[in-house]
N, C-alpha and C positions, 0 to 999 in steps of 0.2 A: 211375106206374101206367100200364102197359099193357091196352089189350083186343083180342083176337083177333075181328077182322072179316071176315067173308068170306075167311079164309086170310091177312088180313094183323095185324099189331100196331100198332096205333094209341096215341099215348101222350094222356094226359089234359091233360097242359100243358105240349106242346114248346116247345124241346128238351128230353132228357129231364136229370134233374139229372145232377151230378158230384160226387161225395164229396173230401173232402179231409180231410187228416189233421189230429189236433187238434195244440197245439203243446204243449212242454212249458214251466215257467215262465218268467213273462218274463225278462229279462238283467236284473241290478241294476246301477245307479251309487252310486259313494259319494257320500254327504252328500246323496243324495236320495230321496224317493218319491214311488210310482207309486200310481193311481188311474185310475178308468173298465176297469177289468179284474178277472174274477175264475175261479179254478178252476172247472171244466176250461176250458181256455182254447181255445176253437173257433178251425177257420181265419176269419180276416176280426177276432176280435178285436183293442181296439189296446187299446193303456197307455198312459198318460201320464204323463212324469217333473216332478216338483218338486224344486229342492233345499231342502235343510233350509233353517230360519229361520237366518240370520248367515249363511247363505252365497247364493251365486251364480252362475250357469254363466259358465265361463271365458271372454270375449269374444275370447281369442285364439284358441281352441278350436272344438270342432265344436258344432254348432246342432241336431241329431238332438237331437228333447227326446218325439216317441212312436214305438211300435215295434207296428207288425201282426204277428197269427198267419199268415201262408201257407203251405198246404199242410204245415204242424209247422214254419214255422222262422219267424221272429221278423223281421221286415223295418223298420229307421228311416227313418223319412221324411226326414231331413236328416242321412246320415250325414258324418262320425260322430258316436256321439251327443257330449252335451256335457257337460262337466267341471264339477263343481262345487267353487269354490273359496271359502276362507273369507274372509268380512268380515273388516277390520283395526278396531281400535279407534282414539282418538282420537290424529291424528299425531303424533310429538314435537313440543315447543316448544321456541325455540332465543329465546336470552337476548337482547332489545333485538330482534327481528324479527316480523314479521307475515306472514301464513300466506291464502292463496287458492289459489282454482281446485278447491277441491274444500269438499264438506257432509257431514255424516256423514245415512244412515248412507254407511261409508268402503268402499265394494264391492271386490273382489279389478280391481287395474286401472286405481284411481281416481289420479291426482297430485295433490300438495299441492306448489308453489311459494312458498319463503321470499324476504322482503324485507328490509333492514334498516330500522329507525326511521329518520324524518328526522335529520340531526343523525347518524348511525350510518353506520357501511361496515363492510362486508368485512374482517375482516383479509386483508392482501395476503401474510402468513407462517403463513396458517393454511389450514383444508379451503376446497373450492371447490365443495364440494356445495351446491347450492340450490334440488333438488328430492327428493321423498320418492314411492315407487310402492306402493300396494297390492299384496303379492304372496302370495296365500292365507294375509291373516289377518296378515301382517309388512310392515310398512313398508321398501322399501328404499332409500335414498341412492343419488342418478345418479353424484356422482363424491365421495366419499369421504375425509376426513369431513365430514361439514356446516361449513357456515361458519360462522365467528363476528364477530358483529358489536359492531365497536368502537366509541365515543364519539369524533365529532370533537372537534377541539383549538378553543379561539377566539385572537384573534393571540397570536403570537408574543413571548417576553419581549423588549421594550427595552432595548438598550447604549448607553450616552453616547459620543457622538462616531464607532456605528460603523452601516454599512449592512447591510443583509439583504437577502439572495438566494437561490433554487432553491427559494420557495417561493410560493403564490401562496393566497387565499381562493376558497371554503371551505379549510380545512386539515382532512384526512384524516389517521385513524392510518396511520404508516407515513411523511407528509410528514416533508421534514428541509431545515431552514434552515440557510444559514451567514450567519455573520457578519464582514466584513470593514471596519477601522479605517478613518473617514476618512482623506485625503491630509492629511497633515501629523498624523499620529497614529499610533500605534503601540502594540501589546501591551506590557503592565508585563510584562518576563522574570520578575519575582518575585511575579507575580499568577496568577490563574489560569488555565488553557492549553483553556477550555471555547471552542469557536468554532462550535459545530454544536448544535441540537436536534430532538430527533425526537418528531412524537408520538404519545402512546403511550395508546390509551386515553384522551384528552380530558387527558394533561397531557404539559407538554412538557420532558423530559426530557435534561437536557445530556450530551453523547461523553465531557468530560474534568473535571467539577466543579472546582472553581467557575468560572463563565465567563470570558472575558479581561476585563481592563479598561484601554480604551484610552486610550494616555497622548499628550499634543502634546508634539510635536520642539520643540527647542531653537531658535532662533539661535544663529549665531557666537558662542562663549563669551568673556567678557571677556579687554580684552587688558589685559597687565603691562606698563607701562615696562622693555625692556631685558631682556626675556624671550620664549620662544620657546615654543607648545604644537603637543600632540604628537596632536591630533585631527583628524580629518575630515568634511566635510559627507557625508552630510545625520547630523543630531546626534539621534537619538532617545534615546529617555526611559529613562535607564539609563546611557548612555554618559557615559564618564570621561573628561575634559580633565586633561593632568600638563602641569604648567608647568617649565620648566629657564631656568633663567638665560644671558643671551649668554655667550661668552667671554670673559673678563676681566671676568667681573660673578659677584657671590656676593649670594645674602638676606640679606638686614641682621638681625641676631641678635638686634636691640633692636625689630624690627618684626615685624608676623605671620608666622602659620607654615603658611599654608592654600597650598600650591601644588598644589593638584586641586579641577575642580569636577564635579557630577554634572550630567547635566539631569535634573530631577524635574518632569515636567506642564509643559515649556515654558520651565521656568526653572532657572539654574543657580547650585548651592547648593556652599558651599565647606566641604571636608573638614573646616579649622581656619581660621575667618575669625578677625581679617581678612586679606587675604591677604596674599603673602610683597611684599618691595618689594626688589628687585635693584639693587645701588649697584655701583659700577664700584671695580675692584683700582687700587691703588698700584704707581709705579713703586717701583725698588728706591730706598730710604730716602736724603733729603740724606745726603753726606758733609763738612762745613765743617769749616776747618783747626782750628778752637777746638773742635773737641770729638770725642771717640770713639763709635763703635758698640759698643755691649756687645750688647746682644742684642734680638730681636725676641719676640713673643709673639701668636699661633702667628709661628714662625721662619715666612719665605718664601726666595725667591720661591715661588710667587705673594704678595704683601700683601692677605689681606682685608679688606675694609671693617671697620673698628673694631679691626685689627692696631696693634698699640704698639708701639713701640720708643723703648729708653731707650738714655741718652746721658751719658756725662762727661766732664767736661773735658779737653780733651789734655793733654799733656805741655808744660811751661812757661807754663801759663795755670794761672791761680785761680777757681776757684766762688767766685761774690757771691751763691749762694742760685739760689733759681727750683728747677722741675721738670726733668728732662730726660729729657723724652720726648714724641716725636711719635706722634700719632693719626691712622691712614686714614681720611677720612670722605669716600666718595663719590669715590677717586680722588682725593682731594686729604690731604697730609699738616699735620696743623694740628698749632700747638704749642698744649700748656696755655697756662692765664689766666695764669701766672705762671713764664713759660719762665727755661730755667737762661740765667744772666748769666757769662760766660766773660772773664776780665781777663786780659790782659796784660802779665806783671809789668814797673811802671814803673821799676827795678833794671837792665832790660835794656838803655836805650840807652846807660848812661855805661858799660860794663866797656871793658875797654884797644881802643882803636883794631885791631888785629889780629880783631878777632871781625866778620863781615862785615853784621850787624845793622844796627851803629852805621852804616855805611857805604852800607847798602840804603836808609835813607829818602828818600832827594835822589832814588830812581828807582822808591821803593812810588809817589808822588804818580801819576807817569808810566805806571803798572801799576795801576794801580785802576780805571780806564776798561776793564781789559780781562780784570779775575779774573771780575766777572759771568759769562762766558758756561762759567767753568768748575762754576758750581752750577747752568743752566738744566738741568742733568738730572733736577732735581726742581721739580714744580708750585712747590715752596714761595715765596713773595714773604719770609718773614720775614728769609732769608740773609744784604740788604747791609746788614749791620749795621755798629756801627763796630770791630768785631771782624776786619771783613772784609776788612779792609789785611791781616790777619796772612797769608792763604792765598798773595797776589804772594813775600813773602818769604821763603816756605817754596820755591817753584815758583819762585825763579829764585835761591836758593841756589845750587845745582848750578852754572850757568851763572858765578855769580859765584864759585865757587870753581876753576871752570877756568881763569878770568881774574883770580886774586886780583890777581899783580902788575901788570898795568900800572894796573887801578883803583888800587891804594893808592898807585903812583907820581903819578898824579895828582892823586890826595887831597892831596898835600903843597904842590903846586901850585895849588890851588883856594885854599888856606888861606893861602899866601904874597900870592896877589894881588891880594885885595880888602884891607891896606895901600896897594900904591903905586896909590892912586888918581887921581893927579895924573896918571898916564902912562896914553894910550889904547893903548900896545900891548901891554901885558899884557893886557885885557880880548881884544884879537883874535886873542892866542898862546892867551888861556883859553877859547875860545868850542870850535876845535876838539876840547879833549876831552871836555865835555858831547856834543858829535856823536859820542864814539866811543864815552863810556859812555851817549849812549841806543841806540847798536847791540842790546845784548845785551836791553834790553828788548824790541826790537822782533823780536830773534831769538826771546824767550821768548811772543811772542803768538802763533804758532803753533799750540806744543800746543793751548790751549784750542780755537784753531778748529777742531784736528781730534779731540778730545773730545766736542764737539755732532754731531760727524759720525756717530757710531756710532749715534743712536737716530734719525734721519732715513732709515738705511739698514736698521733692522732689520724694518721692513715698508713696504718701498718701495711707494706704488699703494693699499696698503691704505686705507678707510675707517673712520672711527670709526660707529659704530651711526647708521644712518640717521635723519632727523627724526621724530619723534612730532606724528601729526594726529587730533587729538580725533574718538574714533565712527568709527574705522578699524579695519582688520587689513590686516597687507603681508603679501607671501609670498615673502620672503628670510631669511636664515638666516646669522650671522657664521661664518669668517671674511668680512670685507667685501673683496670683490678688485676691481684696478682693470676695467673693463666690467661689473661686476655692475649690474643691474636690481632696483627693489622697486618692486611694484604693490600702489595703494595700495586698497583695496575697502570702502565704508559698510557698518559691522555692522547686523545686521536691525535695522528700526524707522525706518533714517537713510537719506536718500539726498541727491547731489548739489547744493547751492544752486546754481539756476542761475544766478543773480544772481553767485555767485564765481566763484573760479580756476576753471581747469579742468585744472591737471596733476594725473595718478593716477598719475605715476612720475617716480623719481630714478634716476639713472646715475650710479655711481662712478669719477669720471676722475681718476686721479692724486692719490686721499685728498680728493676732492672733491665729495660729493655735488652735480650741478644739476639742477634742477629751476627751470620756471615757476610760476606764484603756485601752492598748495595750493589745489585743491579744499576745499571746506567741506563738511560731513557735518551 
């Protein structure tokens, strides 16, 4: 209000006012309402925002929560305003874990971080989420998908005789053990091939079922007299030992028949005990003047051990009974209990003067000292029999029928002068031809000495099978040659007496094994 004074306008309460314009309705937000406001909405009016119940203004959001009328336009005190977003309800639960950092009620914004139960992890092949966000009214996962939490393992299954490694307590699912055999142990190949467990969920679950089971190596496997095998250290539990016989040795056919052994847990077990026992071959079969070879059974050569050969009478002898046949036993040929008996018909020394028989005995005496060395071709001792005068007169036949005449010339002369015994010169004209008929014997000893010649030469140098030393194993191999070496080595369990010998090796000099005293085992 103005009043006109003295020519001027005076106002009643300066300054004078200022009109402003009304506003029109205030601006809405979703999910809230407003209050302290009402049509017609003057300038300088304000409003004030609430959001609904379950929900909240956005804290990432603007904070403008009232809005003035100015001059008709609507002015927020904190623009811009703020957002209301919806409460979440109650967070998921996740199996075996426990849940903080946040209370209900669960505001738009709130986190919930999971943990697993003690005794519980993570799968290490599963989500790696383990945290949840309120996000208007939906829970979301930081990294996708939540985690799940596993049951730890408690130890680890136990194996006899084997070690466990790359794993350590607590054990988590997702740990994995292996397992490795003690030294001097080994996986059964026919067992099961399981060496690893992992676990899974609080149980421990094997790579390969069923787990290994580990077996003890062997020692040196038994040795055979006169037999060779065919194995090498180190002997684990499964490995096959073949045994073969030296050369010139065969398994005795009336003995075991086990020539392989296994190792089974440390020990070694035979295919077919007992096992096999190697006897040494025969030379080729006596041949004595009194009797024939007919045949062998198996034929040789070779002669196995318990090889027979039978035998008949020669020609101008008679069977008096007995067997006739020789058995190989062990390199040696043995006659039966009841060997054939071979005579010499006693018909023979009287027929006429002319046949050279009657006339060989005055120089069989003379030749019997030296037919032995024509049977040493065979072990046999039973040979010098009294049979054994017949083989001189067979074997210097020849020689006497090159020379029949001047022996018979003489024969008439031997026989004249044991008469005049009165006179000592016939005794010193008869002495010369006893000196000329023992020529021919002496020419017939020869042969035989070069008959033993042949088996002396036929393995010049060689050795026969080197000595056998109880609780040993050597490591040579026949043929035996002259320089060969065998060293001698205690199978496991045995070692060296020191109180004994001390040689571990033989050298083959010229079919000679030497050696200082044997080591004791």
């Amino acid at each position: 209000m103005v009043t006109c004074n003295d020519g001027f306008w005076f106002w009643n309460t300066p300054p004078p006012m200022i009109c402003k314009m009304d506003c029109g309705p205030p601006p809405m937000l979703d999910y809230a309402i407003r209050d302290g406001c009402v049509a017609p909405y003057k300038h300088g009016d304000k409003c004030t925002y609430h959001c609904f119940p379950e929900f909240c203004p956005d804290p990432d959001g603007g904070t403008g929560d009232m809005a003035t009328c100015n001059n008709g336009i609507w002015v927020w005190n904190n623009p811009p305003p703020m957002v209301c977003k919806m409460d979440c309800g109650p967070p998921p639960m996740l199996d075996y874990a426990d849940l903080d950092g946040c209370v209900a009620p669960y505001k738009h914004g709130d986190k919930c971080t999971y943990h697993c139960f003690p005794e519980f992890c993570p799968d290490p092949d599963g989500g790696t989420g383990n945290m949840v966000t309120c996000d208007d009214g939906v829970w979301v996962w930081n990294n996708p998908p939540p985690i799940e939490c596993k049951m730890d393992c408690g130890p680890p299954p136990m194996l006899d005789y084997a070690d466990l490694d790359g794993c350590v307590a607590p054990f988590k699912h997702g740990d994995v053990c292996d397992y490795h055999c003690f030294a001097g142990f080994c996986p059964d190949p026919e067992g099961g091939t399981g060496d690893m467990v992992t676990c899974e969920d609080g149980i421990w679950v094997w790579n390969n079922p069923p787990p290994i089971e580990c077996k003890m190596d062997c020692g040196l496997p038994p040795m055979l007299d006169n037999a060779n095998v065919n194995c090498f250290p180190p002997f684990k539990h499964g490995d096959e030992c073949e045994y073969y016989c030296f050369q010139g040795y065969c398994p005795d056919p009336d003995g075991g028949t086990g020539d392989m052994v296994t190792c089974e847990d440390g020990v070694w077990v035979w295919n077919n005990p007992p096992p096999m026992e190697c006897k040494k071959d025969c030379e080729d079969p006596p041949d004595p003047e009194d009797r024939d070879l007919l045949y062998c059974d198996p034929p040789g050569p070779p002669y196995k051990h318990w090889a027979v050969c039978y035998y008949e009478c020669a020609e101008g002898y008679t069977g008096d009974g007995g067997d006739g046949s020789l058995t190989c036993n062990d390199g040696v040929w043995e006659e039966s209990y009841d060997p054939l008996s071979c005579l010499h018909p006693t018909s023979t020394p009287t027929p006429t003067p002319t046949t050279t028989p009657t006339t060989t005995p005055t120089t069989t005496p003379t030749t019997t000292p030296t037919t032995p060395p024509t049977s040493p071709s065979s072990p046999a001792t039973t040979y010098p029999l009294t049979t054994s005068t017949a083989p001189p007169t067979t074997t210097t036949a020849p020689p006497t029928t090159t020379t029949p005449p001047p022996t018979t010339t003489t024969a008439p002369p031997t026989t004249t002068t044991p008469p005049p015994t009165t006179t000592t010169e016939p005794p010193t004209t008869t002495t010369p031809p006893p000196t000329t008929t023992t020529a021919p014997p002496t020419t017939t000893t020869p042969p035989p000495t070069t008959t033993t010649a042949p088996p002396t030469t036929t393995t010049p140098g060689h050795c026969d099978p080197p000595p056998i030393v109880d609780n040993t194993i050597k490591d040579c191999v026949a043929p035996y040659k002259h320089g060969d070496e065998c060293t001698y080595t205690c199978i496991a369990g045995y070692c060296p007496d020191p109180d004994g010998g001390t040689g571990d090796m033989v050298t083959c000099e010229d079919g000679v094994w030497w050696i200082v005293a044997h080591h004791q085992c």
